[in-house]
C-alpha positions in Angstrom: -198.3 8.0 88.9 -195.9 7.6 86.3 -193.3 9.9 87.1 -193.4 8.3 90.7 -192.4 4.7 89.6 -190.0 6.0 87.2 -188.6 8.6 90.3 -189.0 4.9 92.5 -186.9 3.1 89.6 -184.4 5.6 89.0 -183.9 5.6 93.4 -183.2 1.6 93.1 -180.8 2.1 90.1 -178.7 4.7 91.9 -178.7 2.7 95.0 -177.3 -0.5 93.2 -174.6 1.6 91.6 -173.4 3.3 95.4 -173.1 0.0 96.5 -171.1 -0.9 93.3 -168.8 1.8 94.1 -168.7 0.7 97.7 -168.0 -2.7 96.7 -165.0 -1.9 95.1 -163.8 0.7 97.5 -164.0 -1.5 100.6 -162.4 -4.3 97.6 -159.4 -1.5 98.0 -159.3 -1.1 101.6 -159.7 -4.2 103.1 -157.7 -6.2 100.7 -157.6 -9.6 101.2 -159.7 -10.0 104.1 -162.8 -7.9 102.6 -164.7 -11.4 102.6 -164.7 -10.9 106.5 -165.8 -7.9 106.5 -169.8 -7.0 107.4 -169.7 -4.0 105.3 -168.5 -5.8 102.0 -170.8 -8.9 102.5 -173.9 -6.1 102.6 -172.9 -4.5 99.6 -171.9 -8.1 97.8 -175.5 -9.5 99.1 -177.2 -6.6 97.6 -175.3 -6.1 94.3 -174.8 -10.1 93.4 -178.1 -10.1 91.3 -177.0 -6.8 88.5 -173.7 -8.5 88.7 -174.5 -11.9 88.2 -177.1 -10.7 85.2 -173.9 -9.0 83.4 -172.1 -11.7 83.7 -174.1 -14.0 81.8 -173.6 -11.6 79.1 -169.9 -12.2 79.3 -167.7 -14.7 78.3 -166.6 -16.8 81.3 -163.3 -16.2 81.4 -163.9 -12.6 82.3 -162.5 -11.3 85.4 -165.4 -10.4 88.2 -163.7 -6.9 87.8 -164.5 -6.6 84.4 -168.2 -7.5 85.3 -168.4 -5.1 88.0 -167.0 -2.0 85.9 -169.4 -3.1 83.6 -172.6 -3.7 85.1 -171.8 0.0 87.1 -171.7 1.4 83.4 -175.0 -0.6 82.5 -176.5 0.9 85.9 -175.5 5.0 84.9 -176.8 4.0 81.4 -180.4 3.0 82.6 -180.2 6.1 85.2 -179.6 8.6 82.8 -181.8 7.1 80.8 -184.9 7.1 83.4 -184.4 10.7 84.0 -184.1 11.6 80.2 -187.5 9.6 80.6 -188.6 11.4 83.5 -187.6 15.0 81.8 -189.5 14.3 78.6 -192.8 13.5 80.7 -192.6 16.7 82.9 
């Protein structure tokens, strides 16, 4: 049961972080108009809650990219580290 919640966990991390990285690659593409984009608003909906918890950690004067590159590294952090978990249990 354990290795299923932390396999369960570990699926949520990784999905945050590919929308993370497809936050910032639509952020590329679209430019300035990303904020009428469908696709951007998704990944900014479903991302807004990791982001906004890093950025509490942060000064305010941080830039939001700052934040993002950040809370991405927190993200591969606590996924590597739920599948050194997951390896140890095995």
């Amino acid at each position: 049961m354990l290795l299923f919640l932390i396999g369960a966990l570990r699926a949520i991390v990784e999905m945050l972080g590919l929308a993370l990285l497809g936050l910032a690659a639509m952020s590329v593409l679209a430019g300035s108009r990303r904020h009428d984009n469908v696709i951007y608003r998704l990944f900014e909906l479903v991302t807004r809650a990791p982001r906004r918890l890093v950025a509490t950690c942060l000064p305010a004067s941080t830039p939001p990219v700052v934040s993002g590159v950040l809370c991405f590294v927190v993200l591969f952090v606590i996924w590597m580290g739920l599948a050194l978990w997951r390896l140890t249990l095995a």
